[in-house]
C-alpha positions as CSV (number, residue, x, y, z in Angstrom):
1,X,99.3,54.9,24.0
2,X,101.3,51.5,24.1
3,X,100.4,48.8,27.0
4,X,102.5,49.5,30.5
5,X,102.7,53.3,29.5
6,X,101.5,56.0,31.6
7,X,100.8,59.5,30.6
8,X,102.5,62.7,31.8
9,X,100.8,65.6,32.6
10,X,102.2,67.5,29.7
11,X,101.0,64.6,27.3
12,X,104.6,63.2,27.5
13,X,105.2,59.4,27.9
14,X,107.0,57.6,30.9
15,X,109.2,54.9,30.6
16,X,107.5,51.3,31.1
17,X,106.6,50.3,34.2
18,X,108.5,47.6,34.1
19,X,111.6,49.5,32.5
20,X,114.7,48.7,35.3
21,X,116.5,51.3,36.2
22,X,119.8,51.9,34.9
23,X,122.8,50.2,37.1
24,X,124.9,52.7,39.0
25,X,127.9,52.2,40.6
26,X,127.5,52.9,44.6
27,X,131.4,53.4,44.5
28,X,132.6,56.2,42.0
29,X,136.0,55.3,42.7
30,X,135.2,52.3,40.5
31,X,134.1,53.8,37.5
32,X,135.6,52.7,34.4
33,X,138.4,54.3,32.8
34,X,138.3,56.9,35.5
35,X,141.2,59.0,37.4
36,X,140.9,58.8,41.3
37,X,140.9,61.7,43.2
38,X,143.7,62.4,44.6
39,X,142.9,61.9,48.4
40,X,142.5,57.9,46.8
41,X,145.5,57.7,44.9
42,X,147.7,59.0,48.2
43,X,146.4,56.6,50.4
44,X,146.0,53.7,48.1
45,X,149.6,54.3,47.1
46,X,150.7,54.3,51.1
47,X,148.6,51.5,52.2
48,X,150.3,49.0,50.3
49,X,153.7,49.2,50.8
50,X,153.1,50.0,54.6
51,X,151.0,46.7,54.5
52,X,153.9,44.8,53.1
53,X,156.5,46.6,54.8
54,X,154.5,45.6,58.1
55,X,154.6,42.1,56.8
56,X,158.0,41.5,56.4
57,X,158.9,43.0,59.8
58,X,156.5,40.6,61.1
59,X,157.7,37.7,59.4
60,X,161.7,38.2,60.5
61,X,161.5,40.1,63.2
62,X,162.3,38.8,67.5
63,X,164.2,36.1,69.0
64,X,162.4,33.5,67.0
65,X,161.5,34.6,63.5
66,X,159.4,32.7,60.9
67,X,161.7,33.2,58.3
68,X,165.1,33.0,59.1
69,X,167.7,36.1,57.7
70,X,169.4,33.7,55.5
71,X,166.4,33.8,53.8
72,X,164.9,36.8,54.5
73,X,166.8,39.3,56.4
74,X,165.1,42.1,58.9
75,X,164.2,45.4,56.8
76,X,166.2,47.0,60.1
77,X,169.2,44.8,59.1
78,X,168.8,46.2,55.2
79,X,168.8,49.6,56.0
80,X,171.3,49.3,58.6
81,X,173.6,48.0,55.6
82,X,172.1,51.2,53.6
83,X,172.8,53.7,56.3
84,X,176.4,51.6,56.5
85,X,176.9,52.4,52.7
86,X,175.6,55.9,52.5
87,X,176.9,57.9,56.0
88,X,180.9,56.1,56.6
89,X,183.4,55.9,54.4
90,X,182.4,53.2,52.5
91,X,180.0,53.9,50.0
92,X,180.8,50.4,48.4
93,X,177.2,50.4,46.9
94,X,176.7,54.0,45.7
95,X,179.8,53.7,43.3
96,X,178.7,50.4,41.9
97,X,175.7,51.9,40.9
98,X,177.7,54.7,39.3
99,X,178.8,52.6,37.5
100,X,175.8,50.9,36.6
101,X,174.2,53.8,35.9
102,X,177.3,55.0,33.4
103,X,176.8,51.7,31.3
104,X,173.1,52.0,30.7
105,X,173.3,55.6,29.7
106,X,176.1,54.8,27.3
107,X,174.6,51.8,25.8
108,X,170.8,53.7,25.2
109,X,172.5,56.1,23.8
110,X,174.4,53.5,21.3
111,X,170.8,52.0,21.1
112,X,169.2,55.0,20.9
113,X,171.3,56.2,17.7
114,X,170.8,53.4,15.4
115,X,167.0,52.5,16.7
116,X,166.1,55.9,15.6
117,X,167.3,56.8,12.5
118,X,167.0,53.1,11.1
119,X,163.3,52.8,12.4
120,X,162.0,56.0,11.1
121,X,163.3,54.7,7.5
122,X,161.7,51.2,7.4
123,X,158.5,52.7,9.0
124,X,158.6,55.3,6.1
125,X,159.7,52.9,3.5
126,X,158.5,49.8,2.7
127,X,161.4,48.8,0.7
128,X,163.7,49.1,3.8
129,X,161.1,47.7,6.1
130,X,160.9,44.5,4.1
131,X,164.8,44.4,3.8
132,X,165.3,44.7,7.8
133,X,162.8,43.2,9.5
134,X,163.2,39.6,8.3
135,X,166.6,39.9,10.6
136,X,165.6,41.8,13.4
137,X,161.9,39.9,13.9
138,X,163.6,36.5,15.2
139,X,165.9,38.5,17.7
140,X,162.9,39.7,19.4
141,X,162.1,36.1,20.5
142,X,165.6,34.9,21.6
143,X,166.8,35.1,24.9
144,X,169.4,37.9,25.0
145,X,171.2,36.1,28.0
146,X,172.0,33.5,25.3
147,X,174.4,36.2,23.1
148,X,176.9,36.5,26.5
149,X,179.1,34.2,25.3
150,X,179.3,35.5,21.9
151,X,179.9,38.9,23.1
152,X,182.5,37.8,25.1
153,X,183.8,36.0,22.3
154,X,183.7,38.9,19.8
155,X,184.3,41.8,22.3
156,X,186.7,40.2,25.5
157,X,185.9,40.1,28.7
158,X,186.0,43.8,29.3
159,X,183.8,46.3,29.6
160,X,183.2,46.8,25.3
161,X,181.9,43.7,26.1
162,X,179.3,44.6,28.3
163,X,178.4,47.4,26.5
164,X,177.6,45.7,23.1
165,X,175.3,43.3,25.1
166,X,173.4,45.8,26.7
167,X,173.3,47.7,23.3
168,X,171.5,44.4,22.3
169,X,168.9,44.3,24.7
170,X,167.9,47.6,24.3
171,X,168.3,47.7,21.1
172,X,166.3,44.8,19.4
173,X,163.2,46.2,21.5
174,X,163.5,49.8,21.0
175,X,163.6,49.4,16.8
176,X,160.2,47.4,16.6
177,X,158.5,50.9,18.6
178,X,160.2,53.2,16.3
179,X,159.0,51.9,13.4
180,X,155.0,50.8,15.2
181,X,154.8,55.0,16.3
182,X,155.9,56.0,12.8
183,X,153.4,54.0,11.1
184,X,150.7,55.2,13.7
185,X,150.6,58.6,12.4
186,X,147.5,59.7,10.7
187,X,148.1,59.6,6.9
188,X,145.7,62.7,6.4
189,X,148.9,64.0,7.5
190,X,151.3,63.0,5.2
191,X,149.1,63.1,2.1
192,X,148.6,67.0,3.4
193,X,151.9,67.6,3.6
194,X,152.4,65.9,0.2
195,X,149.6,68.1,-1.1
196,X,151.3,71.4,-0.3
197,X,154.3,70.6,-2.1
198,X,156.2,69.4,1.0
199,X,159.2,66.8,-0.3
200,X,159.7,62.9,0.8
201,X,163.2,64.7,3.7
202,X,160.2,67.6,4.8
203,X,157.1,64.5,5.4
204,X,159.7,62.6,7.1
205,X,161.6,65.7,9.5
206,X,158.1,67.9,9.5
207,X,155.6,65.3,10.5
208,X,155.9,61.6,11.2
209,X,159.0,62.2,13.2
210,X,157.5,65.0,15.4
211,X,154.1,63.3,15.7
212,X,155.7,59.9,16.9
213,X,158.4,61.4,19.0
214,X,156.1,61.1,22.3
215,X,155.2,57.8,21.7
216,X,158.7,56.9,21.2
217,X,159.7,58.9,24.2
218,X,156.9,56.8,26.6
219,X,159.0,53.8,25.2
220,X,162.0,54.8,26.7
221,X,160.5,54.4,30.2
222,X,160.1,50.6,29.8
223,X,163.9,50.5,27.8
224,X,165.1,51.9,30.9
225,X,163.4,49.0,33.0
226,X,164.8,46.7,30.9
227,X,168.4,48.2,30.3
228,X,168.6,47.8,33.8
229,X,167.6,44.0,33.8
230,X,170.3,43.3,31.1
231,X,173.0,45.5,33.6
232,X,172.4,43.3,36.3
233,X,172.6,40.0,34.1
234,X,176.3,41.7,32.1
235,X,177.8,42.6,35.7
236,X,177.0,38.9,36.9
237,X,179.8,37.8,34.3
238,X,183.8,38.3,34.1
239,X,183.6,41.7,36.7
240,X,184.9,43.0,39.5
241,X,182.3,46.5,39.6
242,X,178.6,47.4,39.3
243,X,176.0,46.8,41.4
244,X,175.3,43.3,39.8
245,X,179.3,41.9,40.5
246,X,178.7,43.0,44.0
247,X,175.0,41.0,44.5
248,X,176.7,38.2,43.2
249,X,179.2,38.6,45.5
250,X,177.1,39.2,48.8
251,X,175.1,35.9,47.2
252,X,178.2,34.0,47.2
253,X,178.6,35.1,50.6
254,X,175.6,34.3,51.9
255,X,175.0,38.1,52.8
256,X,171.3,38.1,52.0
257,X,170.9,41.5,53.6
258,X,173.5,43.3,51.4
259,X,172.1,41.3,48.6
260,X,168.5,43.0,49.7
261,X,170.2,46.5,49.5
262,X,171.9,46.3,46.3
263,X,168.3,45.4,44.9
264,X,166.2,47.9,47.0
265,X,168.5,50.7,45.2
266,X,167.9,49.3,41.7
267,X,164.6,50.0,42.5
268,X,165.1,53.4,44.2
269,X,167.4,54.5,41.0
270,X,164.4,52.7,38.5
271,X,162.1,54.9,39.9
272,X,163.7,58.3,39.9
273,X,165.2,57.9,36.4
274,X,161.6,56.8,35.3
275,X,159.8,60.0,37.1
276,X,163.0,62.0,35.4
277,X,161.9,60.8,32.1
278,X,157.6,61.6,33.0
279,X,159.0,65.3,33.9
280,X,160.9,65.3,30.6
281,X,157.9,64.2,28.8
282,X,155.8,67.0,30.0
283,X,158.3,69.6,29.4
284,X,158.9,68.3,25.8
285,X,155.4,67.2,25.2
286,X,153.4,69.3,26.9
287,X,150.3,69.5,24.7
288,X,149.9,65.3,25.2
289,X,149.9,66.7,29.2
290,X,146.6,69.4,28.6
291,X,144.5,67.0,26.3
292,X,145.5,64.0,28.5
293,X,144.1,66.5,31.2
């Protein structure tokens, strides 16, 4: 028997005595890679924004704030402009972003038309891939504010223009996913399919399209985030509606409190179209759902 070892009763051997004992975490909420349960993830997901929220109360609130409302308004003077907007008559801020709302959905649907059908082909072919990319690759890394004034130039001042621009934002980084979750599928797949007789048209419609569709569809969560940066930047130019004309407006103003609203429901219309596109994931998708379970 080796040197530190001691012998079982069975004739088995222990570890070394001087062997250290594996680390353990005390927390399990902190092991890696790990899903909290869900009395965590409900009060870790309150805490915060009541922490903030308490916060900025603190910080403009009484006769004497810190931080004065032209910089930071009252969250009670934000929602009072809210509550303004969405109970009288006015509902100045609703219909902008109606028609915020109508622009992005037209334009990812533009984007969404090309990106598609051109990035399944040059993640398929190579020949095509070679052919495109050289053009596309440098749009990725130019500012897309910087193509306003061509857009403008080409399309008016209207709102073709602002369409085509936000066409281009979404556009020039929806194409480089396409093609990245088509070349992601397995190629025991295709050559399978090839095997069995299936043609070029039935690899391409029978399985890399349907085995990168979720991936592609995850995409369309951050296009959405970003299609609704590029709004806000369009509506800042030659317009008179959408919510971005009117925080422009409240900025030109000085109305930092209306400014505050027209941003808080960005956020609020972000994050229901995002949790509309999760639930559409799992009804589409829903095997990714069970093994992701």
């Amino acid at each position: 028997m080796a040197e530190g070892q001691t012998a079982t009763r069975d004739g088995g051997d222990k570890k070394p005595a001087g062997a250290a004992a594996p680390v353990r975490s005390a927390e399990p909420i902190w092991s890696l890679r790990k899903p909290l349960p869900a009395s965590y993830q409900f009060w870790l997901g309150v805490v915060t924004p009541l922490v903030l929220l308490g916060l900025w109360l603190a910080l403009t609130s009484g006769p004497r704030p810190l931080i004065g409302a032209l910089f930071l308004p009252s969250p009670i003077e934000v929602l009072r402009v809210l509550v303004r907007d969405l109970f009288t008559g006015e509902r100045v801020l609703l219909d902008a972003a109606m028609v915020s709302t109508v622009r992005i959905v037209i334009s990812f649907l533009l984007a969404a038309a090309v990106a598609l059908p051109l990035g399944v082909l040059m993640g398929a072919y190579e020949p095509i891939n070679r052919t495109v990319e050289p053009i596309m690759a440098p749009l990725r890394y130019m500012p897309i504010s910087a193509f306003i004034p061509l857009t403008i130039l080409w399309f008016g001042i209207g709102e073709r223009q602002k369409l085509a621009f936000l066409f281009l934002g979404v556009f020039v980084y929806l194409l480089p996913v396409v093609v990245s979750a088509i070349r992601a599928v397995p190629e025991e797949l295709v050559q399978t399919a090839r095997t069995l007789g299936a043609s070029r048209t039935q690899v391409i419609l029978s399985v890399l399209l349907p085995s990168a569709l979720p991936e592609i569809f995850d995409s369309f969560r951050v296009m959405n985030a970003i299609a609704w940066t590029y709004v806000i930047l369009a509506e800042f130019v030659n317009t008179t509606r959408g919510l971005g004309y009117l925080i422009k407006l409240a900025g030109d103003r000085l109305k930092t409190s209306e400014m505050f609203a027209g941003v808080i429901i960005i956020g609020v219309i972000g994050l229901g179209t995002d949790g509309l596109l999760r639930a559409l994931s799992r009804v589409f998708f829903p095997w990714r759902e069970a093994s992701h379970g």
